[in-house]
N, C-alpha and C positions, 0 to 999 in steps of 0.2 A: 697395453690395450688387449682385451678379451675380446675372443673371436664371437662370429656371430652364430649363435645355438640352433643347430640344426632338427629337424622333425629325426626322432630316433626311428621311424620306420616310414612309407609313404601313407601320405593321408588319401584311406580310402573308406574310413568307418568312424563311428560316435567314437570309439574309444580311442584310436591315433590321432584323432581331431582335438581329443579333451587332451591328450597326452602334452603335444605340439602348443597347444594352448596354455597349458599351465608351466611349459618351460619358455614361452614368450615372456608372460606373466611377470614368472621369476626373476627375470634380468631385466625388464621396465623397472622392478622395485628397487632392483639394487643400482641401475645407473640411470632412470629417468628420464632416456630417453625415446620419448614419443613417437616421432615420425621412423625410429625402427620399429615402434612397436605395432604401430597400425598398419607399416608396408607387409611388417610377418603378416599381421594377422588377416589383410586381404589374400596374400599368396597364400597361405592354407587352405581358406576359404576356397581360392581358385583350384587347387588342388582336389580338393575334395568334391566340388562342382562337375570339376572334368571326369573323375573317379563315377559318377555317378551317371554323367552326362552318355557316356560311354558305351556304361553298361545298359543302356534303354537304345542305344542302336542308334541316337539321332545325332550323330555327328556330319552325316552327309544331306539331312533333311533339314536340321533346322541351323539357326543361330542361338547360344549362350553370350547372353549379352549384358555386362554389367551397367546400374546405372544410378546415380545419386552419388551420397557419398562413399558406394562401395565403386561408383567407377571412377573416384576418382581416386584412386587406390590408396586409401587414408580410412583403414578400419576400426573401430573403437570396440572395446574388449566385449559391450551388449548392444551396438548398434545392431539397427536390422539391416540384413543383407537383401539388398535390393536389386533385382534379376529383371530382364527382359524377354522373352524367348520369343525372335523373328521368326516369322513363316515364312514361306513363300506366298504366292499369289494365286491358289491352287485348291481350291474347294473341295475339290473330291481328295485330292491325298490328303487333305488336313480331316476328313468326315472318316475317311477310310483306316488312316494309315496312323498319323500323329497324334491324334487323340488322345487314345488309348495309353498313348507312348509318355506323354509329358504329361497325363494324372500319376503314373507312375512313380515319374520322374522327380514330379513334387513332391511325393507321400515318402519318396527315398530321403531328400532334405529334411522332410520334418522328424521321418525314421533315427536320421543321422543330429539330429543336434544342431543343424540350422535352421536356423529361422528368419525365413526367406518371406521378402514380401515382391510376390510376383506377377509379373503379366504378359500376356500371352497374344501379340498382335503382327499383324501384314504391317509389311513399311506402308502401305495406304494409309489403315488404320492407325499404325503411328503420329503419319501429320493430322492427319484429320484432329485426334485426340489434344495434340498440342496445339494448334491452331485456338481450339474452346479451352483450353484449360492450361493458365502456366504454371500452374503446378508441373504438371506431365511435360512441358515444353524445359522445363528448368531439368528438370531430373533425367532428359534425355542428350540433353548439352553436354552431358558428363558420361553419355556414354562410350564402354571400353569394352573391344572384342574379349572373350573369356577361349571360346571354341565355337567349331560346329562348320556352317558351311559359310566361309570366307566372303565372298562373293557375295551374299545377301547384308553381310553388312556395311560391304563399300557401297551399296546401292542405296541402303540406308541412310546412311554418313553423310554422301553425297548429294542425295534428296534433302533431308532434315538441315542441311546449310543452306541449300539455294531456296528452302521456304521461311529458312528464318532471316525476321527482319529485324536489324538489331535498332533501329529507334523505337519501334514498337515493343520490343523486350525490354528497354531500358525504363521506357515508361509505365509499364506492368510490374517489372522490381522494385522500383520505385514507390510506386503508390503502394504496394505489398507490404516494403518497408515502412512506410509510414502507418500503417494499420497495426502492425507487429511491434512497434514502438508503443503506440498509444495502448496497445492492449497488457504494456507494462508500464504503463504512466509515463512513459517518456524520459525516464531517467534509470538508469545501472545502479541508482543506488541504495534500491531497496535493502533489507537484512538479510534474504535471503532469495537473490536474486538465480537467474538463469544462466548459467555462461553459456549459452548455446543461442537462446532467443532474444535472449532481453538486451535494450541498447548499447553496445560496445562489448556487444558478446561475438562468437565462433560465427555464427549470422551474417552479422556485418560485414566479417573477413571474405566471405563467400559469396554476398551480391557484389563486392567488387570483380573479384573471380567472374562472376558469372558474366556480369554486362562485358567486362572488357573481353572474355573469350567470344560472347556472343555478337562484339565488332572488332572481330578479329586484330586486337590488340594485343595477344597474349595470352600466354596461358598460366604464367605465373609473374610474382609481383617483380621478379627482374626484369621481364618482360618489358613493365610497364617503364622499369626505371631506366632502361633503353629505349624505351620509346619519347622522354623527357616528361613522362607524365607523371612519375615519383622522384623528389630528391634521394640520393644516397641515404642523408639521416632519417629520411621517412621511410625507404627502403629499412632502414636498420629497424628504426623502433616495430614496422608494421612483425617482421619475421620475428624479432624477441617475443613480442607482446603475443602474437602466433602462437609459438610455442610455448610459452604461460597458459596460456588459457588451454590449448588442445594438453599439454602434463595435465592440469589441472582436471577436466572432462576425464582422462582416463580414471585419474587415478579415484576419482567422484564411481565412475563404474566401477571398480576394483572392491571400494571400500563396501560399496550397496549390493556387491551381489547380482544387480541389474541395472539398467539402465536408468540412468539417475543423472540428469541436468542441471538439477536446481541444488545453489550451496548449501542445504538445509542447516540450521544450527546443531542438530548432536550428529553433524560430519565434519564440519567447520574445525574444532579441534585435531579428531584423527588425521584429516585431511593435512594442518598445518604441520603434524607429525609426520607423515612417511613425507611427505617434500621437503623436510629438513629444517623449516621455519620455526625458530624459537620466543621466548619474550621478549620485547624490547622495551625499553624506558618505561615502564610501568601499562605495558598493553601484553596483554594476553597474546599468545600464538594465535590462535582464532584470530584474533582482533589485527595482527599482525599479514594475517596470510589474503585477510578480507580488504585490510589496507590497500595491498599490492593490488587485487584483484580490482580495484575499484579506479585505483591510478589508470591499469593497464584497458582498462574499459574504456576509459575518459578519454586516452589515446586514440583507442580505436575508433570510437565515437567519433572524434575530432577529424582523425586519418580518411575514417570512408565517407564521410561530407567532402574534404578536399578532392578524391579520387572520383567522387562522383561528378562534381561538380565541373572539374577536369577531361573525364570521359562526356560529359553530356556537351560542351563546347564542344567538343569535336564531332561528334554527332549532329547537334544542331548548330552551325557556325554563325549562320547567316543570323538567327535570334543573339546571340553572343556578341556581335559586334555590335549589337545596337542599346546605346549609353544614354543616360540623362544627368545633368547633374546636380547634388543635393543643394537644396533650396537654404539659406540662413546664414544670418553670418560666423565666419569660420571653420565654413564646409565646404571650402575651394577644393582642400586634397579629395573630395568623395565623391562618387558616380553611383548610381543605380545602373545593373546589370539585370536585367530579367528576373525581378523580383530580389538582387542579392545586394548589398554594398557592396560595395570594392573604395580599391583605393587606386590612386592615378600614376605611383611611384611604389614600387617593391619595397624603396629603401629607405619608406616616408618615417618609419617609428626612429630608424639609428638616426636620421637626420633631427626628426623633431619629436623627441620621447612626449610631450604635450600630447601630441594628438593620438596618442593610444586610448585615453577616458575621453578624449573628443571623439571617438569612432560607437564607441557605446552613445554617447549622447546624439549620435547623426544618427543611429540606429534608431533609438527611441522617438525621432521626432522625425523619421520618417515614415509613414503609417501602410507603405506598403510594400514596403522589403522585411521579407522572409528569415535570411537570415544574413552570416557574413560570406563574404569567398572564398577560394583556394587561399588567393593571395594573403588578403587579411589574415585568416590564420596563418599563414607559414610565417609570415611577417613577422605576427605577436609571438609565435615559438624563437626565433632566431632574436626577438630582442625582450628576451626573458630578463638576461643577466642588464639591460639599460634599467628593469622596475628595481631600483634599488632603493634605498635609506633617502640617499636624494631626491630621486625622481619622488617617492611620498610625500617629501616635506618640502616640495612646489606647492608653491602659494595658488598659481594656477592652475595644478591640479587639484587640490583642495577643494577652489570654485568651480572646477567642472564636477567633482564628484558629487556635492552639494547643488549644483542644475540637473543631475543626470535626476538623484533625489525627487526634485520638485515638477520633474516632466506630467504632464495630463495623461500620458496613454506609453505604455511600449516600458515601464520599469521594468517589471518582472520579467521581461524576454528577455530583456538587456542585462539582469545580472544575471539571468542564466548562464547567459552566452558569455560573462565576466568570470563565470565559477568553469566552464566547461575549461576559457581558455589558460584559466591559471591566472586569467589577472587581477579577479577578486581578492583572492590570495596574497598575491604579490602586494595590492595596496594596501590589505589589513591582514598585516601576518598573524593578529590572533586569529584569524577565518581560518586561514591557510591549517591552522593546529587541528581544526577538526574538520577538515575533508577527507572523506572515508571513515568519519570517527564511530564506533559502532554503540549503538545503544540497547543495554542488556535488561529492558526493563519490561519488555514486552508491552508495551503501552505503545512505545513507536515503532511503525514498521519502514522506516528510511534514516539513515547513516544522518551525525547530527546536523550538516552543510547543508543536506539537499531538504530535509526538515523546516532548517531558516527558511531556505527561497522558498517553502511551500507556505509557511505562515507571513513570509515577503507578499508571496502571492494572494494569497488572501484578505490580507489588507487593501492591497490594489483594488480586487475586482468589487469591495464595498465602493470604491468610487467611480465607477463604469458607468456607466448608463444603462448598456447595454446588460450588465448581470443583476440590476438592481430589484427583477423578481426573486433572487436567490435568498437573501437579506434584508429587505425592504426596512426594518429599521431601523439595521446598521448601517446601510446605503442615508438615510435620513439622519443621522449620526453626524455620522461623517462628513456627509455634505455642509453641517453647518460648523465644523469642528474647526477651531482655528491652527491655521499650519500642519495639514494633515500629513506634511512627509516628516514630521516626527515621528507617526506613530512607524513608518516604513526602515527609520532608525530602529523605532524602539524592536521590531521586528530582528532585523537584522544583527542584535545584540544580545537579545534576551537568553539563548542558549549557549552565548560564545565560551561560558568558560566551560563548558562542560569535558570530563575526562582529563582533568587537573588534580584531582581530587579537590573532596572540601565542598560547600555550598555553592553551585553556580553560579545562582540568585546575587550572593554576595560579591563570588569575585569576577562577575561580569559588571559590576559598579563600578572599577577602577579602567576597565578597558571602554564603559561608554563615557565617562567623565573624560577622558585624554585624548578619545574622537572627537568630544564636543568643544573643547578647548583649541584644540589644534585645528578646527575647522570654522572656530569664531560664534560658535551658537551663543548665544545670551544665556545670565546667571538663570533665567527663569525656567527657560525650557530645557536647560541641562537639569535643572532638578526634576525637573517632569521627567527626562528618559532614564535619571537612574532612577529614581524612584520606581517608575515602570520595568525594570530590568529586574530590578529587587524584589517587586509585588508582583511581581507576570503570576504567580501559581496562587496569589491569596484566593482570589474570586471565587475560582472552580472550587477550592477546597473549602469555600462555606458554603458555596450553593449547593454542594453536592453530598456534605456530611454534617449540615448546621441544618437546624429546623428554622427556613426565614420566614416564618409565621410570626415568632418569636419578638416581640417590638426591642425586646434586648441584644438580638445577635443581631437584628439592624442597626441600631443605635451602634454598636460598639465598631461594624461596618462602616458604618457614616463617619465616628471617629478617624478609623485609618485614613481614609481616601481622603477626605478635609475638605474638598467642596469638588462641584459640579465637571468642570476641564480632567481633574483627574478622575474621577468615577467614571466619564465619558472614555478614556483614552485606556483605561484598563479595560471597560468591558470589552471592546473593541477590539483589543491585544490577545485579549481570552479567549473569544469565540474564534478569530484567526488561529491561535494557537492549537487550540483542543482540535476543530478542523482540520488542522494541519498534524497531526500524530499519525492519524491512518484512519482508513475508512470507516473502520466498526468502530469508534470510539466516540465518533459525533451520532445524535441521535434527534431526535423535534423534544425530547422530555429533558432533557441537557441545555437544551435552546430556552424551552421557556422556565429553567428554576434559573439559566446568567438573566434573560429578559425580569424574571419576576422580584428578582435582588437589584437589580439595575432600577427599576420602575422604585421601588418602596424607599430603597438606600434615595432617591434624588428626592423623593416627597419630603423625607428629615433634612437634606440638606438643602431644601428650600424653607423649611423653616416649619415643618409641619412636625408635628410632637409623637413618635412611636408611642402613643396613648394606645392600649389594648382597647376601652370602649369606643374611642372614638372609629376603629377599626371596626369593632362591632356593630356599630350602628350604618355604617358605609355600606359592610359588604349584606347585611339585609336590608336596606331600601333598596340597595341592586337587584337586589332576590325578586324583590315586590314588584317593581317595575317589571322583571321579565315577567313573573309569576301572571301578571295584568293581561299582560301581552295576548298570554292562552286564557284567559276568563277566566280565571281562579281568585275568589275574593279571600282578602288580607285573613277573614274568621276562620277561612277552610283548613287552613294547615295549623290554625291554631295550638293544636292541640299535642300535634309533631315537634313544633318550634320548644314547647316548654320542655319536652324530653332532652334536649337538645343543649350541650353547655356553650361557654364561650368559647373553647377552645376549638370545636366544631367549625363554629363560625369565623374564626380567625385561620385554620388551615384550608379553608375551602374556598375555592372563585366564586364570585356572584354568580355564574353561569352553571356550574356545577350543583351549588344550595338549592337553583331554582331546578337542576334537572331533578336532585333525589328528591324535592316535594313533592312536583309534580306526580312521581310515579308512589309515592308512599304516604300521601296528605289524607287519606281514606283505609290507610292500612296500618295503625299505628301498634297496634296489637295482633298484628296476622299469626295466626299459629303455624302457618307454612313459610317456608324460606322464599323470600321475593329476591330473584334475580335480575338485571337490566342492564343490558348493555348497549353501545352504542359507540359508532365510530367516534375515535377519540379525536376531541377537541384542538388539538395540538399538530393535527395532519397526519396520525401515524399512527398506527396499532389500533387497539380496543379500549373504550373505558368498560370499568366492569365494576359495577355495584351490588353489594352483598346485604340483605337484612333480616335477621332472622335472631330468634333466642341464642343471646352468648349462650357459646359453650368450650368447655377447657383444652380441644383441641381443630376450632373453625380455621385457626388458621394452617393447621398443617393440613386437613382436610382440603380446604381452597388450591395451595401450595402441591400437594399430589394432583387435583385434577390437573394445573397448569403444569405440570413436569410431562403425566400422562401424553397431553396432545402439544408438547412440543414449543410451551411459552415460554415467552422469557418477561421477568416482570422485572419493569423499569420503575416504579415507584408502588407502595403501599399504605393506603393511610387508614388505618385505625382507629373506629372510635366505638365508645361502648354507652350509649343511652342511659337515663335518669333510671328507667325503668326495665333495667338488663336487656338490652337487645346489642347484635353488632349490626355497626351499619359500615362498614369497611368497602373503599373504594381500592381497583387496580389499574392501572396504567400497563396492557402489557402489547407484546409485541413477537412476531414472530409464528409459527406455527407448522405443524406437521401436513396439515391439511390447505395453508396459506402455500407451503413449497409446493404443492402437487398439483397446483395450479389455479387454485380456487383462492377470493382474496378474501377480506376482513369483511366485508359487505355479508356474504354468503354466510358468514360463521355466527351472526348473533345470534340469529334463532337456536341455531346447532347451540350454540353456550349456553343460553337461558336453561335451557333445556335437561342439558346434559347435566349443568352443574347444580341445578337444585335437585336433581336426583341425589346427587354425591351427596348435598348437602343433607336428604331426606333418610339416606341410607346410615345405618348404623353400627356395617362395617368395622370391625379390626381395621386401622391404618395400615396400607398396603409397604412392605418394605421398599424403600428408597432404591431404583435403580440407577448406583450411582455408576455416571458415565466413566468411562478413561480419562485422563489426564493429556492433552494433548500432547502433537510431538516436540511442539517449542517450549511448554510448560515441564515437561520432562526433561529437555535440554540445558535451561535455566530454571530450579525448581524456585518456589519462592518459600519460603520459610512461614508457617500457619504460625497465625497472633490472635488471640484471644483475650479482651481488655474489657471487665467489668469494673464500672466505678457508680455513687451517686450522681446526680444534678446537684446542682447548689442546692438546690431548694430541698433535696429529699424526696421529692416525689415521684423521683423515676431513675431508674437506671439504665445507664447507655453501654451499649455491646457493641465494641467495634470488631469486626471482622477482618481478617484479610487474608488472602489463601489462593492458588492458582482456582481459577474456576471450572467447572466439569458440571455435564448434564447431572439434576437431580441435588446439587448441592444443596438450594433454598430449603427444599422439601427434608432433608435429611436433617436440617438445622433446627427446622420449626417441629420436628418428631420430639426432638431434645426439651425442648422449651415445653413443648403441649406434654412431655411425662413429667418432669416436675412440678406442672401444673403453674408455669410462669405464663404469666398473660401479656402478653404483647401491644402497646401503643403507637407506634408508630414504625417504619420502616425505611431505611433511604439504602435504595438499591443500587449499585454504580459499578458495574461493569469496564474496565479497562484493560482493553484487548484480551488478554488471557487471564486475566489478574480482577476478582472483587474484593471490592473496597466496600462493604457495609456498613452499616449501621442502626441497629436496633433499639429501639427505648423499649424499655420494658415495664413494668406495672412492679413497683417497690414491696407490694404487699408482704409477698414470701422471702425477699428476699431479703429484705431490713429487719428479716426476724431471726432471720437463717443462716449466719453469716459463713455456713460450713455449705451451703447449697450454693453458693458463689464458687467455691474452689472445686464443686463436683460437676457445676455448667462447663466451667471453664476445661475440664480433665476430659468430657465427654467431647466438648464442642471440638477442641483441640485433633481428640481422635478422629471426628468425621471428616474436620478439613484435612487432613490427613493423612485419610484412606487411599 
């Protein structure tokens, strides 16, 4: 045993402090242990406090008074040190005397290498302050004498207890916590989550802490488990799981140099390093250290609902006793508690393992309970080892997991609360494989378990009532979709094999066929959900890097799916899916290329013929009809239209054909660039319409204005008139001048404006300022691919892209293209999270001639994604 390392001199200056500091430091790294290393590094702190406190004369005038997490003598290596300085009650010696004394006194702390966050108040002023704000009311619960004059802080102490009211505190933590949850999505299981804030983080540990010291329960968790309000083993797991998470926070500040909360991905491996975590079974350390973290979250998660729940009965007794109980048959063992389940028997799962997936099902069909209880949880912990081999292959439970399935309202709570308790798991040990599984693709920003229940969830709220503004087609989808808890299966599977290596897609086919069998689903619709497990990624990947103008990639679309039930049940799976990856990955131009493949693909399997003219005659009498609308006769644009090929008219909506008439039916030959813009169609961003004499670099010209002020463009479509013009539409989104508070409305005029300048100007192209790489793109770099081939046909060449993405990218692309003098056809722009996914057609001319200007795009393009 090595003794514990003493301050080689007393701390009373930056350098004994740094000195004392860096031999704490040294022995946390080599033995790990935490709660020495924050007691040192508060008593330094105190040390050097008193050193300074001293020397300003105010030991007999004022109080030093610690408060937060510095009073609760639990320091972290760049926490802020959080100070109180009491006064007395005494006007003129605080104007006269103190002053002067404690500006000093601060400016010695900051002199000294602390970084103190302070304040300066009368015990008056105290409650007053915490009374409005529990912020100040929480951070003074924790206050510890340091120095100074004694007597002002018993007076304190004493006052700040008999004004706090601990059911009013408890209900202020409370709601606190549930705003601090949701402003992490309500789950720990993001990629790189908080262990400080986020759900079943350090946080949580500390509103139990705080409500039960604030009704005088305790001041720590033995406290409570002498008070009968912790079992022993939830005593154990809470202080392990403790002490995981506060090793882990230090060592996160250790590694960052400062204060750093969040497990960011290039700390995730060092991190797994100095705590000793190596590979396991084919998982990286990272993946290994994140694992634990996520378990030990889910714990605490679990642990501070039971202890709250537990402290709030004793608090409020008289609302706790009063029971109703659940309505249906087979819900004798179940009560409603004040909005919670409970159960009527501690020992109802060892007696009757049945009614563990009955308790999810009483959950879900009762529509106005919350959540579960103490009991229920402790209950499903202690009868972990009854979900066995057996208890899944009841036949009874089989039919409850399959009613839980088919409930109207409350699935998606219910398997939550199925994944939080471990019994999801426990019924489908392939689930069980990837909770906490991490996904390195930078596309999803949550672990692959809590991913399911978010694309779980998504499917549900299509069928809501209540969310049926959100989706309104897929809401109409669904609604008439036969046996809609398949698709909450095909949900539930679609990623399960992932982190097995090999195709998911694939070997998630064998785990949803052995559900469907063992659960009695018919031959029919087992082929629906493997199929759907198999095909979950086709959609996105045509809609998003296929040209579905094309009456052939529909056709060949219409092939796979094979009629109407499954095209309906994919798209359906798709847009929940792609939803469900993470926030910036769904967009309204994402929505309508699944909607406008969905719509064309059902017209062929209704029997209608991906005939290109018949297309062409559709989407101009559409044109004509709106055209009518605004008085414009059939003659007027005559003369537009014949400029105009068929391929124009097959990638463009009726609604769009009729808006570029409208503004160009009288300007067929303008020798000025016509710009027009206008809020975009689709709910989001800007459309942006370009017309003007082709020329060899409009598009990288366009591509720098939109880099300039900060767009991001979501689609681009390409087209080049009978009679040399471009008339190029853009889809874009985002803005420099959109963040700073001004929206899309405000900006047309500014565009029209700005960008026929650009276009008027004849400028040098201005070099690329290409952004940084971000920090999770740096973390996980992705490997730049460059893919030039023909068409079938010969007529164009496709450029696939793929590369981390970074401000400035597009514009650096389209430089390359516009000095070769390659002309550009189309564009399918696709953004996935950190990561695009491109795809360029390009104009064959130079390049079917040039087969050595292939390998010199490819050598250039290569360099820029690259850089």
């Amino acid at each position: 045993m090595t003794k514990e390392a003493q301050p080689l001199s007393p701390i009373t200056d930056a350098k004994s402090l740094r000195s004392a500091r860096e031999i704490a430091y040294a022995e946390f790294r080599e033995h790990q242990s935490v709660t020495k290393l924050t007691k040192q590094l508060s008593k330094l702190s105190d040390q050097l406090l008193m050193s300074l406190w001293s020397s300003c004369d105010l030991n007999n005038e004022a109080t030093l008074v610690a408060v937060g997490g510095f009073g609760r003598g639990a320091l972290f290596p760049f926490s802020d040190i959080d100070i109180l300085i009491l006064l007395p009650d005494n006007k003129k010696l605080i104007e006269e005397v103190l002053s002067s004394k404690i500006e000093k006194f601060v400016a010695h702390c900051w002199d000294t290498g602390l970084e103190i966050g302070s304040s300066v108040r009368t015990v008056a002023e105290c409650i007053s302050e915490a009374e409005q704000d529990i912020t100040v009311r929480t951070s003074l619960l924790e206050a510890r004498l340091i120095g100074g004059k004694k007597i002002l802080f018993t007076d304190f102490a004493k006052t700040f207890e008999g004004s706090l009211d601990p059911k009013t505190f408890f209900q202020a933590k409370l709601a606190e916590q549930i705003q601090r949850h949701y402003k992490y999505q309500d789950t720990p299981y993001s990629l790189e989550p908080n262990c400080k804030e986020s759900p079943g983080g350090l946080r949580d540990l500390q509103v139990i802490a705080w409500v039960s010291k604030a009704a005088l329960l305790g001041n720590t968790f033995k406290d409570l488990h002498q008070a009968g309000l912790l079992t022993k083993r939830e005593l154990t797991e809470l202080n392990r799981n403790q002490r995981f998470l506060e090793t882990l926070r230090a060592n996160l500040h250790l590694l960052a140099g400062r204060r750093q909360d969040v497990l960011a991905f290039d700390l995730q491996a060092p991190l797994a390093k100095v705590m000793g975590v190596t590979e396991e079974s084919n998982r990286l350390a990272s993946e290994a250290i994140m694992r634990r973290y996520y378990w030990a979250a889910k714990a605490v998660a679990q642990l501070n609902d039971v202890l709250l729940q537990n402290i709030e009965a004793l608090l409020f007794p008289q609302e706790s006793k009063t029971t109703r109980p659940i309505p249906g048959e087979g819900n004798e063992f179940f009560i409603e508690r004040q909005g919670v389940l409970d159960i009527t028997d501690p020992q109802l799962y060892q007696k009757h393992p049945e009614q563990i997936l009955r308790t999810f099902l009483a959950f879900a069909q009762t529509a106005n309970v919350k959540s579960l209880s103490a009991t229920i949880f402790r209950a499903l912990y202690n009868a972990r080892q009854t979900m066995d081999s057996k208890w899944r292959a009841d036949p009874v439970n089989r039919a409850l997991f399959i009613e839980l399935l088919k409930q109207p309202e409350g699935v998606s709570r219910a398997f939550h609360l199925m994944n939080r308790t471990s019994v999801l798991g426990r019924y489908l040990p392939a689930f069980r494989k990837i909770v906490g599984q991490m996904q390195h693709d930078l596309f999803h920003v949550y672990t692959v378990d809590q991913h399911i229940l978010m694309v779980l969830r998504n499917i549900r709220r299509f069928m809501v009532v209540e969310h049926t503004h959100e989706f309104p087609f897929c809401s109409s989808l669904i609604a008439h979709f036969e046996k809609p808890w398949l698709l909450v299966i095909a949900a539930l599977f679609h990623d399960i094999a992932k982190g097995r290596g090999g195709d998911h897609s694939v070997l998630g086919k064998a785990d949803t066929r052995k559900f469907a069998r063992e659960h009695g689903i018919d031959k029919v619709d087992t082929e629906l959900l493997v199929w759907l497990v198999s095909e979950h990624l086709n959609m996105s990947q045509v809609a998003q890097k296929q040209d579905i103008t094309d009456p052939d990639v529909i056709k060949a679309f219409a092939k796979k799916v094979g009629d109407e039930r499954h095209l309906t049940a994919l798209y359906l799976l798709t847009v929940a899916d792609v939803r469900g990856t993470s926030p910036k990955v769904w967009n309204a131009w994402k929505g309508k290329l699944l909607e406008d493949l969905y719509r064309a693909t059902l017209r062929v399997l209704g029997g209608a013929k991906p005939d290109a003219s018949s297309e062409l005659a559709q989407h101009q009498e559409e044109s004509r009809i709106k055209l009518r609308l605004y008085g414009i006769e059939d003659s007027s644009y005559e003369q537009l239209w014949k400029q105009l090929d068929v391929a124009f008219f097959l990638r463009q909506d009726a609604g769009d054909i009729a808006w570029l008439t409208r503004h160009l039916f009288n300007k067929v030959d303008s020798e000025t660039p016509i710009v027009r813009v206008r809020l975009s169609p689709i709910g989001e961003g800007l459309q942006i319409a370009v017309y003007v004499k082709d020329q060899e670099d409009l598009f990288a010209r366009i591509c720098a204005y939109f880099e300039r002020h900060g767009f991001s463009i979501w689609d681009a479509r390409i087209h080049t008139t009978r009679h040399g013009y471009a008339l190029d539409t853009f889809q874009i989104s985002g803005s420099n001048l959109v963040d700073e508070g001004g929206s899309y409305r405000d900006l047309i005029q500014l565009v029209e404006y700005e960008l026929t300048e650009a276009l008027q100007s004849r400028n040098a192209l201005p070099n690329p300022s290409m952004g940084r790489l971000s920090r999770q793109s740096r973390s996980f770099p992705i490997q730049a691919r460059v893919h030039i081939a023909p068409d079938e046909r010969g007529q164009y060449y496709s450029l696939s892209l793929s590369a981390s993405d970074r401000t400035g990218l597009l514009y650096a692309i389209s430089r390359v293209l516009a000095k070769h003098q390659v002309s550009l056809h189309t564009a399918r722009i696709n953004t996935l999270g950190e990561r695009i996914e491109d795809v360029l057609l390009l104009d064959a001319a130079n390049l079917s001639k040039n087969p050595k200007l292939q390998i010199q795009l490819e050598t250039e393009l290569l360099e820029v994604l690259g850089t």
